[in-house]
C-alpha positions as CSV (number, residue, x, y, z in Angstrom):
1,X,66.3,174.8,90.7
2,X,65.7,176.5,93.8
3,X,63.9,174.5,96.5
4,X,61.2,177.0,96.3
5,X,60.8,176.1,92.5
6,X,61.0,172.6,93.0
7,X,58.4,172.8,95.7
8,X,56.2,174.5,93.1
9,X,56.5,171.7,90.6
10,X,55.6,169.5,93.2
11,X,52.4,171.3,94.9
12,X,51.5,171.2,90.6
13,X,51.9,167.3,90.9
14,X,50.8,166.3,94.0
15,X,47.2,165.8,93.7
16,X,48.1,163.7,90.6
17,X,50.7,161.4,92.8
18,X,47.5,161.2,95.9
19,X,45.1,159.7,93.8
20,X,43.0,156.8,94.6
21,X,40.9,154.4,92.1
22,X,39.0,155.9,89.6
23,X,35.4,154.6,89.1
24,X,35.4,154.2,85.6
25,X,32.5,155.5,83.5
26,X,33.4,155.9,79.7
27,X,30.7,154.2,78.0
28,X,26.8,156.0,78.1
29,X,24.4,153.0,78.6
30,X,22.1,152.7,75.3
31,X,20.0,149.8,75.6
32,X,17.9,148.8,78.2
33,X,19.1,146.6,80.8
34,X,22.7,147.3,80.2
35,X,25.4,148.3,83.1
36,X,28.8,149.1,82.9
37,X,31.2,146.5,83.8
38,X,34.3,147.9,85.1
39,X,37.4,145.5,86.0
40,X,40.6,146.3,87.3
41,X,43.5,143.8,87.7
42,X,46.1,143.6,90.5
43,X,48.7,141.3,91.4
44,X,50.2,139.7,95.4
45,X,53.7,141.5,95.6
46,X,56.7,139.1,94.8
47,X,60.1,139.8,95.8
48,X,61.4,136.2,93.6
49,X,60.6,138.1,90.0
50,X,61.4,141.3,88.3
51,X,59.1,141.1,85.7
52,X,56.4,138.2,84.6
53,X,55.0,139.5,81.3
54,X,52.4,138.3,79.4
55,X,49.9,139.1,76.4
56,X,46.6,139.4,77.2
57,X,44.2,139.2,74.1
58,X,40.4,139.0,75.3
59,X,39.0,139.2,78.4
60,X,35.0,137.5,79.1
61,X,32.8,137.0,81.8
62,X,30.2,134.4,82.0
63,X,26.1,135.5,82.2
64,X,25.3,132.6,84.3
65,X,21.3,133.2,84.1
66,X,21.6,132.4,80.3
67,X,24.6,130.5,80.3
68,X,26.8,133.2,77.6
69,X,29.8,135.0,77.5
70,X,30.0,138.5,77.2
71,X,33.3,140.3,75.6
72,X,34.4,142.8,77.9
73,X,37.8,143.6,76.4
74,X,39.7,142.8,73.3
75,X,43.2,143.4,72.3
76,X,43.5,145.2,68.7
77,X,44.6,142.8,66.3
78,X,46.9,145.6,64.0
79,X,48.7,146.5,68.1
80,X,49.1,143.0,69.7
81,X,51.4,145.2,72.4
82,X,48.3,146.6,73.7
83,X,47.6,143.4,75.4
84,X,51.0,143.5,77.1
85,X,51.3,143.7,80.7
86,X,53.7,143.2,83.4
87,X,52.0,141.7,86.6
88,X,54.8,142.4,88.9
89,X,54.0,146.2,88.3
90,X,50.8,145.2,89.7
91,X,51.4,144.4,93.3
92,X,49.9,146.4,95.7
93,X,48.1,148.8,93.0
94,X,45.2,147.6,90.1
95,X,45.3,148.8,86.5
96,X,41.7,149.5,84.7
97,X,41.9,146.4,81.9
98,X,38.0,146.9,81.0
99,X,35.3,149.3,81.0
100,X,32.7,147.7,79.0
101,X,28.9,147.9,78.4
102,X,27.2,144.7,79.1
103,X,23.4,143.1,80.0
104,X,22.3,143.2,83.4
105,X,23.1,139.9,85.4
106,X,24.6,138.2,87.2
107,X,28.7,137.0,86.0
108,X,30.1,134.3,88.0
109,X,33.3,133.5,86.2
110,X,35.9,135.4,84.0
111,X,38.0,134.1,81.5
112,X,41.3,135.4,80.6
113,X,42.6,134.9,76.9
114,X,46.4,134.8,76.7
115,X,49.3,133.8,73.8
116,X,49.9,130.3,75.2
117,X,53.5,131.0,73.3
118,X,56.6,130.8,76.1
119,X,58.3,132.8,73.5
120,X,55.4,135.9,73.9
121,X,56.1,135.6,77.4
122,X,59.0,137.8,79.8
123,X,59.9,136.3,82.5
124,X,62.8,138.2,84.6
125,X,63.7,136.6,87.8
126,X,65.5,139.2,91.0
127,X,68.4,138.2,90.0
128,X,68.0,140.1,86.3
129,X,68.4,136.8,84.8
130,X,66.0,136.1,81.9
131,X,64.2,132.8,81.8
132,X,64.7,131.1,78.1
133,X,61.4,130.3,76.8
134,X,62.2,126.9,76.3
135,X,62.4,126.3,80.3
136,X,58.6,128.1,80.5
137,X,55.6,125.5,81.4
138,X,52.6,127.3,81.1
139,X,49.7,125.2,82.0
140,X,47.1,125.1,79.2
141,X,47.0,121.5,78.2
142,X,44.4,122.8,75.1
143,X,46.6,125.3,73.8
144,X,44.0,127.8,73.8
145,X,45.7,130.3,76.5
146,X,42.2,130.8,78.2
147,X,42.3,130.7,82.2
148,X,39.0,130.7,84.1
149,X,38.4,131.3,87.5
150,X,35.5,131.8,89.4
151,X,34.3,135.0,90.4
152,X,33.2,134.6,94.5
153,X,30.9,136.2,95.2
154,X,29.1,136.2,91.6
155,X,28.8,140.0,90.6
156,X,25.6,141.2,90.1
157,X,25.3,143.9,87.5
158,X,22.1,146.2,87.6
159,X,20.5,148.1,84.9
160,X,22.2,151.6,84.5
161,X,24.7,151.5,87.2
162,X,28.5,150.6,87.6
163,X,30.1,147.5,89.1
164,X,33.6,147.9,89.7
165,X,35.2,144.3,90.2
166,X,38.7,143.8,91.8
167,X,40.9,140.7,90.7
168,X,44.1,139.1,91.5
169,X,47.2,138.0,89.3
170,X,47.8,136.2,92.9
171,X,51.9,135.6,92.0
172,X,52.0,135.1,95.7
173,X,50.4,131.8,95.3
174,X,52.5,129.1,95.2
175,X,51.7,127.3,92.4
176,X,51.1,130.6,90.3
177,X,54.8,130.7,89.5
178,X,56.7,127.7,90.5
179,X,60.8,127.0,89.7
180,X,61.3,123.5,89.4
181,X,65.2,123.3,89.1
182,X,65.6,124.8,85.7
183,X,62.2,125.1,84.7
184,X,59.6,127.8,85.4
185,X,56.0,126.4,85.4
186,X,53.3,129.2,85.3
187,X,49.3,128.1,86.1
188,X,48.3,131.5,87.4
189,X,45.8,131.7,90.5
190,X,43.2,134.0,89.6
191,X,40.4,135.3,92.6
192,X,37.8,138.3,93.1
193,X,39.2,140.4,95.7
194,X,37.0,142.3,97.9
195,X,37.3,146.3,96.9
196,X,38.8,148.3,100.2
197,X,36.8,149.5,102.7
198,X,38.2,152.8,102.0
199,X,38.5,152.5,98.4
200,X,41.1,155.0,98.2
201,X,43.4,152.9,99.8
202,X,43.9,150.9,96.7
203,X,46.6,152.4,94.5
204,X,46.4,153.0,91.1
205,X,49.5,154.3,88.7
206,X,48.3,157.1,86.7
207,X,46.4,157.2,83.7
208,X,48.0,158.1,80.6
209,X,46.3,157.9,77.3
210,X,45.6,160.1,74.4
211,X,43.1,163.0,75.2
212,X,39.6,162.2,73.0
213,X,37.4,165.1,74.1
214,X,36.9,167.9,76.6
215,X,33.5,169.0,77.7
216,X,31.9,172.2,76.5
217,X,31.2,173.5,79.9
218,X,35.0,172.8,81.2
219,X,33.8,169.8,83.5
220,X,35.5,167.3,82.2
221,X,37.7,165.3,79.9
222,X,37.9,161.8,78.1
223,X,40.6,159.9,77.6
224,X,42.1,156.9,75.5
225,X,44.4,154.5,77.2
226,X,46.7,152.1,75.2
227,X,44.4,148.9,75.9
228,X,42.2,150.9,73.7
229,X,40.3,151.4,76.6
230,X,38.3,155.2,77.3
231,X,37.6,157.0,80.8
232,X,35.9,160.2,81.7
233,X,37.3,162.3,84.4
234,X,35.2,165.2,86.0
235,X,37.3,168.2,87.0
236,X,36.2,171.6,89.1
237,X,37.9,174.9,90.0
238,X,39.9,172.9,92.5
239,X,41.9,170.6,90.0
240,X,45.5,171.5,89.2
241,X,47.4,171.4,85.9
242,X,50.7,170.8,84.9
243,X,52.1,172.1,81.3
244,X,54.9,169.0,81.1
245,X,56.5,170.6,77.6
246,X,56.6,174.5,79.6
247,X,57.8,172.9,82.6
248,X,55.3,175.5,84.3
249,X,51.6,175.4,85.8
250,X,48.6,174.9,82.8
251,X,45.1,175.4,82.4
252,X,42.1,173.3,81.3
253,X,41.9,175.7,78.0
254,X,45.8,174.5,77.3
255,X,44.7,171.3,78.0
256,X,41.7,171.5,75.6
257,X,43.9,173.0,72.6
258,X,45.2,169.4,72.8
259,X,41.9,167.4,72.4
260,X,42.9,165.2,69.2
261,X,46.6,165.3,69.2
262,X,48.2,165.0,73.0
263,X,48.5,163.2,75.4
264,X,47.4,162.9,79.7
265,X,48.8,161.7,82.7
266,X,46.0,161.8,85.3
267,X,44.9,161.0,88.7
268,X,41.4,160.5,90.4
269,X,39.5,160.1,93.5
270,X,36.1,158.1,93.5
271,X,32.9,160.2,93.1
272,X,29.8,159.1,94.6
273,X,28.5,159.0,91.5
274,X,29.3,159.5,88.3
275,X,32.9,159.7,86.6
276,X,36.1,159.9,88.7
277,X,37.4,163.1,89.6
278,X,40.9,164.1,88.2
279,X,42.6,165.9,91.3
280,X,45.8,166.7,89.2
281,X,46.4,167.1,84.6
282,X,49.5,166.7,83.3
283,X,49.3,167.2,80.0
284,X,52.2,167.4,76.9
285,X,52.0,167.2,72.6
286,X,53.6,163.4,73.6
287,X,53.3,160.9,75.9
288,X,57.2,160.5,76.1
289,X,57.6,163.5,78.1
290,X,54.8,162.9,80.4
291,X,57.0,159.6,81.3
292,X,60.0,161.7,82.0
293,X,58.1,164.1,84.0
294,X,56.0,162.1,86.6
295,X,58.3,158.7,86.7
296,X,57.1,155.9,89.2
297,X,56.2,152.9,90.5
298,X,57.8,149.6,92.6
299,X,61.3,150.6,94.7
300,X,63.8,148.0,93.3
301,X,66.6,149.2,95.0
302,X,68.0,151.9,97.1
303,X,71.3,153.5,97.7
304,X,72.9,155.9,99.6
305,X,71.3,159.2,97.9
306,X,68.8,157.6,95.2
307,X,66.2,154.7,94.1
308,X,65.5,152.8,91.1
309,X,61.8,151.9,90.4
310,X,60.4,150.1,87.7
311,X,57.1,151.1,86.2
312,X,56.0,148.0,83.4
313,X,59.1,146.7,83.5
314,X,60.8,150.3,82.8
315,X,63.3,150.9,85.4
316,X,64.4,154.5,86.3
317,X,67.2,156.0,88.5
318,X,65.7,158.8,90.8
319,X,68.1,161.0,92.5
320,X,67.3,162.5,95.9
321,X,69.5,165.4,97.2
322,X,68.8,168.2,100.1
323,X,66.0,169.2,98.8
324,X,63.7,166.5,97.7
325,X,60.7,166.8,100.1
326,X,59.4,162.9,101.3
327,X,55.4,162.0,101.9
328,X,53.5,159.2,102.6
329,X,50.3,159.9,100.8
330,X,50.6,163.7,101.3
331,X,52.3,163.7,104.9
332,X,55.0,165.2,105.0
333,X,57.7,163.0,106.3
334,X,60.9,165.4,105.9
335,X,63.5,166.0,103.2
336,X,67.0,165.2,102.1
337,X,68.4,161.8,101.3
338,X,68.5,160.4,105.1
339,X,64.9,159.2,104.5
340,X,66.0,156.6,102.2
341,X,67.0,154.7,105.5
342,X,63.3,153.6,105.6
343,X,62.8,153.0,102.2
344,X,62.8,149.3,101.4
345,X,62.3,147.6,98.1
346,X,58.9,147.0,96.8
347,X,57.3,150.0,98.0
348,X,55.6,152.0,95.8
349,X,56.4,155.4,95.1
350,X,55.6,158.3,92.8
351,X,57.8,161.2,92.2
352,X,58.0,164.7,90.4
353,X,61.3,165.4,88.8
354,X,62.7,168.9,89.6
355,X,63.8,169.5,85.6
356,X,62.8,167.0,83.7
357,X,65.4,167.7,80.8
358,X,68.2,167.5,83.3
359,X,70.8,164.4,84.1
360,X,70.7,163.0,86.5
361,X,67.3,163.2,87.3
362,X,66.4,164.9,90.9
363,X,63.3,164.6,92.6
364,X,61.9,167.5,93.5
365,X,59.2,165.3,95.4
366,X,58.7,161.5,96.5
367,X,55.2,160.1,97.6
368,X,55.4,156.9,99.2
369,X,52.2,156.0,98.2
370,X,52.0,151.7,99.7
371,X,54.7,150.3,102.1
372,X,54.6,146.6,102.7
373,X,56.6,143.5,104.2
374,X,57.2,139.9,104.2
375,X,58.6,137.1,106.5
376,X,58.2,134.9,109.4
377,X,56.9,135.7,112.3
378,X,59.6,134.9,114.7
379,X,58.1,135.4,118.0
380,X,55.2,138.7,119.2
381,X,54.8,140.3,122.5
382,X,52.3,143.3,123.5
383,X,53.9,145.6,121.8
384,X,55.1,144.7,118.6
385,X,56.6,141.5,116.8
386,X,59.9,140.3,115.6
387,X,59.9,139.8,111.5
388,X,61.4,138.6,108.8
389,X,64.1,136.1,108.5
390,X,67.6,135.4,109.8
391,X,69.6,137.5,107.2
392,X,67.2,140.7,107.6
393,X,64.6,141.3,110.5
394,X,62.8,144.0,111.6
395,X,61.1,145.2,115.3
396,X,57.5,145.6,114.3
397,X,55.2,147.5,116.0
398,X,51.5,147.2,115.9
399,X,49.6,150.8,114.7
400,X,47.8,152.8,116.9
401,X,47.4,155.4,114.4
402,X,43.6,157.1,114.7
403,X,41.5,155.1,112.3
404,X,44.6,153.0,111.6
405,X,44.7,150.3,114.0
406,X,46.7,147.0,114.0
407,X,44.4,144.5,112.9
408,X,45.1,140.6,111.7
409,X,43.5,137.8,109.6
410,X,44.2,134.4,108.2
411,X,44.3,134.8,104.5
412,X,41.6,133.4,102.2
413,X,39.5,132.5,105.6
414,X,36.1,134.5,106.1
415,X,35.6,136.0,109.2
416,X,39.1,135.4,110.4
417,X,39.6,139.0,111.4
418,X,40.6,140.3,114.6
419,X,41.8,143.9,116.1
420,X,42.5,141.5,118.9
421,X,47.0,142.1,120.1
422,X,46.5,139.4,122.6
423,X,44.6,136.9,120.1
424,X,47.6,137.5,117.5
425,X,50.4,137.0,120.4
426,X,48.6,133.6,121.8
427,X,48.4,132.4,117.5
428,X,51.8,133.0,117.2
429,X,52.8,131.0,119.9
430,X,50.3,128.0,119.1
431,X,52.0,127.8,115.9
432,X,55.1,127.7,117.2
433,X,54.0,124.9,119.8
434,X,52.8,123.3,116.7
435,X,56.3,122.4,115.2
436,X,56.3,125.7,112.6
437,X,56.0,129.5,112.0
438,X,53.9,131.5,110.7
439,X,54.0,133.6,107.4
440,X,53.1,137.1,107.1
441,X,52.1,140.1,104.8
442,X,52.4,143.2,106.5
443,X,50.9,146.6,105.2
444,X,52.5,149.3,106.5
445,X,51.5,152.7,107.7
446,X,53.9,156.0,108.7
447,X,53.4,157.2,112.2
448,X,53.7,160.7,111.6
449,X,54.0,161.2,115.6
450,X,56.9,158.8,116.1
451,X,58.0,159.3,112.7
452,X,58.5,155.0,111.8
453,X,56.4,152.7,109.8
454,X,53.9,150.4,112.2
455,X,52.3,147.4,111.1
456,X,48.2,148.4,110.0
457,X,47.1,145.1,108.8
458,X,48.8,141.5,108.9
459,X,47.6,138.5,106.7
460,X,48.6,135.1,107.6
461,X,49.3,133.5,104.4
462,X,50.8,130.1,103.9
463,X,54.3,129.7,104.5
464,X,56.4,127.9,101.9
465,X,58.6,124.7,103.4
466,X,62.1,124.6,102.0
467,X,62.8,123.4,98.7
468,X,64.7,120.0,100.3
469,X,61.5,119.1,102.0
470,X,61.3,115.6,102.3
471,X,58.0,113.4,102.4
472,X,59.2,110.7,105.4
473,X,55.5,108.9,105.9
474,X,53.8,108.9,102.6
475,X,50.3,110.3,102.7
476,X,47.2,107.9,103.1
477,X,43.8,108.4,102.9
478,X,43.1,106.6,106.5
479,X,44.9,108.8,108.0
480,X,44.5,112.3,105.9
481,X,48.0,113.2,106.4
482,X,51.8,113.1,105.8
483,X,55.4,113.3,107.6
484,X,57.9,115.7,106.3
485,X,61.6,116.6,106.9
486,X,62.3,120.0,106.3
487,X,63.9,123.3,107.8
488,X,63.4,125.4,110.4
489,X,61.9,129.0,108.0
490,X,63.6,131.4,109.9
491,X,67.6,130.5,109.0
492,X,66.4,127.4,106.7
493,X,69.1,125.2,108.4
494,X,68.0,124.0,111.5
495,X,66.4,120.4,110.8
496,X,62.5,120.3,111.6
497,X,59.7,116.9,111.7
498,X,56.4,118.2,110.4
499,X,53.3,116.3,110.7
500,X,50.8,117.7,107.9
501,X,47.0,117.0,107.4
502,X,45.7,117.2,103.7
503,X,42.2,118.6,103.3
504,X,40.0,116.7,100.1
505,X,37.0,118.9,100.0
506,X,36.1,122.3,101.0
507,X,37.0,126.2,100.2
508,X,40.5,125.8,101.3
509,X,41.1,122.0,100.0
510,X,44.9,121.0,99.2
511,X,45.7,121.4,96.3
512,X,47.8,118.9,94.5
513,X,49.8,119.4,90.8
514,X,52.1,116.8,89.2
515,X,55.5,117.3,87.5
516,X,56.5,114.3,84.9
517,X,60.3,114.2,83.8
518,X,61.5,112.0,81.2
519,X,65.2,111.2,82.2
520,X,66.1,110.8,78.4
521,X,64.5,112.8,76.3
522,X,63.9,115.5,78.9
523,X,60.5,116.0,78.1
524,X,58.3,117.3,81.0
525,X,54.4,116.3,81.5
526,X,52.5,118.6,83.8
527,X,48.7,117.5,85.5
528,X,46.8,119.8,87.5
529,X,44.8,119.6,89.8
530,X,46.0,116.1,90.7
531,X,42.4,114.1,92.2
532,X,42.1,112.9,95.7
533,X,42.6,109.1,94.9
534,X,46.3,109.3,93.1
535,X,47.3,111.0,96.1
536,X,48.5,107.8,98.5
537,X,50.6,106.6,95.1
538,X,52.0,110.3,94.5
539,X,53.3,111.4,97.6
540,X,55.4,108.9,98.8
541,X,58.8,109.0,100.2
542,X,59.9,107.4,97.0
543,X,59.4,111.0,95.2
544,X,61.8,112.9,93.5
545,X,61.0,116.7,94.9
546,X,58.2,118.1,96.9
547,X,57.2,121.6,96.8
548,X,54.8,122.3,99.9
549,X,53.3,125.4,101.6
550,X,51.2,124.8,104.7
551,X,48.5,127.3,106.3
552,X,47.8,126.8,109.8
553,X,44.4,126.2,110.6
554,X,42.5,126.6,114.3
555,X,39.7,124.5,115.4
556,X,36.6,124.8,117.2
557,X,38.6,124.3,120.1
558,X,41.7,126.4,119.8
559,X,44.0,123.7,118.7
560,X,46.2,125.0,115.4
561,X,47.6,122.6,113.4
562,X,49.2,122.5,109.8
563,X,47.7,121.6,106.4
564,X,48.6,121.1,103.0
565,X,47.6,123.8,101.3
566,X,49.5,123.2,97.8
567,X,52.0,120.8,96.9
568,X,53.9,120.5,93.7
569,X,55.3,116.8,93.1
570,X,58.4,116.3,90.8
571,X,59.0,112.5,89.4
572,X,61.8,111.9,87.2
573,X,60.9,108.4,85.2
């Protein structure tokens, strides 16, 4: 294809790649006091897994003025594969799990039904090794599979309107997925994230799902997702459409001879009210061809003139020759394969194949549609900071993009933010005074002007101590704290003395879990949370293995030091 004709296909995609979050509306309120209750699920980026699948079948959240639960989702019974989901895919984007019709209130926890079986479970690690289910923990000691977590702040849902509610799958957290020499323990972290400020910021993979209904007055259509679960989009003269099985440009009237029998790949902005609106239809008689059309999702790796990335554990081989044109959320960034030099796995991308019958498959068009990194913070100056670790690092400079400016904050901490260089640049070098390093999680933005990526936003997040950590002063509740051995973060060789405080109460208190190993039958006991007064007798030089992380906190006064924030304790009897 010509690169006119690919350029074609991809102006007929490109609102669909663009998209933001939807605000879900498919129900219409019938009783009184009744709002929708719309919940979408993400997932903290992980570069340690491939794929961590698991099968959801309910979904509730608690009514605390009457003390109930309401329903908000349920997995069919006669398709137990509509409750399967990969959380990996999840990083850095949010998938709609619920959109249900519920009493007015206030909900102040969730509760998250899953097979408790390790053998309905997936677990693929970087490497592409698959994790036996007979080395999975997972951490229900009632068998039931349900997980609660609280929902902070409560969500107040109000007669007749629409509460979309953001939560994290936080993998990042280190005792969501822990290894434990050959054993994988799972006790996922689950937290209310606050929606973005700009709420198209948050990334969504298209909707696909069988098309219910279209509207009389050629407005809108309704679709059916696999999860069973139905969204209305509202489209205007401005919405483009894709004919996936013609290969050419369609029409809402093609796309209504489908209502009943085909399927839709489609992409939204928020409304101020009222359903989402669909920038960009694909549509096709099956949902198959849709896939090979519009393939997407998380960069797993990248060679010299193509990608791989993985959409629900689906990985795909995406070629990129002259041609293929390169944006960052619709700015244009160039074309050709020399852009793949600042691609890095774990981006997320979307793309529009040139011929979607062809091998191999060529993009006619590549949206880079979230760009993040990880790693230590080595050292900062005025200008930018060096991250990352001793086998890859990167020169990092803070945004000055128009609307886009570097800004920081400690994660989990309210009121930590700061747009402050100079704040960042003296933190970095407290903790560094302080005996450690800190952690990072960088979102990235492209500077169109200098063409490189610049650091937007940067959250502190704890920073996991090598997995020989040694505890060398047992911890004691007169003194709140502990001595550890471990490794310089940055090369993980040079030796390092740590001096850690452990917090019993508050928001951010450490939290302690307990590994049990029977040395001859092999049988393994696992307690969480582990209370305050077994702590002096567990964590003791004495013990077997110690996985720590450590956050750095900074007083009143400026001082930073480390604390505990989780620690995973291994004793082999």
């Amino acid at each position: 294809m010509e690169r006119t004709g690919r350029l074609l296909v991809a102006l007929a995609g490109l609102a669909l790649i663009l998209a933001g979050l939807p605000f879900v509306s498919s129900c219409v309120i019938g009783g009184a006091g009744e709002g929708v209750f719309s919940l979408l699920v993400t997932d903290a980026p992980s570069d340690e897994w491939r794929e961590i699948g698991i099968r959801l079948e309910s979904i509730q959240v608690f009514k605390s003025s009457n003390d109930v639960w309401e329903e908000i989702w349920a997995a069919d019974p006669g398709d137990p594969g509509a409750g399967t989901i990969d959380l990996v895919s999840l990083a850095g984007a949010g998938e709609i799990l619920a959109n249900a019709t519920i009493p007015a209130g206030t909900y102040n926890r969730i509760k998250f039904t899953i097979d408790p079986d390790p053998a309905a479970m997936t677990l693929v690690d970087a490497d592409g090794l698959t994790v036996p289910p007979g080395d999975i923990i997972f951490t229900n000691p009632d068998g039931t599979g349900e997980i609660v977590a609280e929902l902070d702040p409560a969500v107040s849902l109000s007669k007749n309107e629409t509460e979309s509610v953001l939560v994290d799958f936080d993998l990042g957290h280190p005792l969501s997925i822990a290894r434990v020499d050959d054993k994988v323990v799972l006790n996922f972290q689950i937290r209310r994230k606050a929606l973005p400020a700009e709420i198209k910021d948050l990334q969504v993979a298209p909707t696909i799902g069988d098309l219910v209904s279209v509207d009389p007055d050629s407005s809108g259509f309704t679709v059916r997702t696999g999860r069973g679960v139905e969204i209305t989009f509202d489209v205007d003269a401005s919405t483009s459409y894709y004919d996936a099985d013609a290969g050419a440009a369609g029409s809402f009237e093609a796309l209504a001879s489908l209502t009943g029998t085909g399927a839709v790949l489609a992409d939204s902005s928020l409304a101020a009210a009222g359903p989402p609106y669909a920038w960009s239809v694909w549509y096709a008689a099956d949902a198959a061809t849709l896939s090979l059309a519009a393939p997407g999702g998380l960069v797993r790796q990248v060679g010299a003139d193509r990608i791989v990335v993985a959409r629900s554990g689906v990985a795909q081989t995406i070629v990129v020759d002259a041609d293929t044109l390169w944006t960052y959320r619709g700015t244009e960034m160039g074309t050709g394969p020399g852009l793949l030099s600042v691609i890095d796995p774990g981006f997320r991308v979307e793309t529009v194949i040139a011929d979607p019958g062809a091998s191999p498959r060529v993009a006619a068009f590549v949206d880079v549609v979230q760009a993040s990194a990880d790693g230590i913070v080595a050292s900062a100056g005025p200008q930018s900071f060096v991250f990352g670790d001793s086998t890859a690092s990167d020169i990092m400079v803070y945004s000055a993009v128009a609307g886009h400016a570097f800004a920081w904050a400690f994660d989990a901490v309210d009121g930590s933010g700061s747009a402050s260089v100079t704040d960042f640049v003296e933190t970095v070098g407290k903790a560094s005074d302080a005996g450690f390093s800190l952690a990072g999680a960088a979102s990235l933005r492209w500077d169109d002007e200098n063409t490189r990526w610049v650091v937007e936003d940067l959250l502190i997040v704890p920073a996991r101590l090598h997995e020989l950590t040694r505890i060398t002063a047992g911890y004691t509740d007169a003194s709140g704290e502990m001595e550890l051995a471990t490794y310089d973060p940055w090369d993980g060789v040079a030796p390092l003395s740590l001096t850690v405080q452990l917090d019993t109460d508050g928001d951010l208190a450490t939290e302690v879990g307990s590994i049990v190993v029977d040395g001859g039958s092999g049988a393994v006991t696992y307690a969480f949370p582990v209370p305050a007064g077994q702590w002096p007798s567990l964590l003791v030089p004495e013990l077997d293995k110690a996985l720590i992380s450590v956050r750095a906190d900074i007083a009143a006064d400026g001082t930073l030091t480390w604390r505990a924030y989780t620690i995973l304790a291994k004793r082999i009897i």
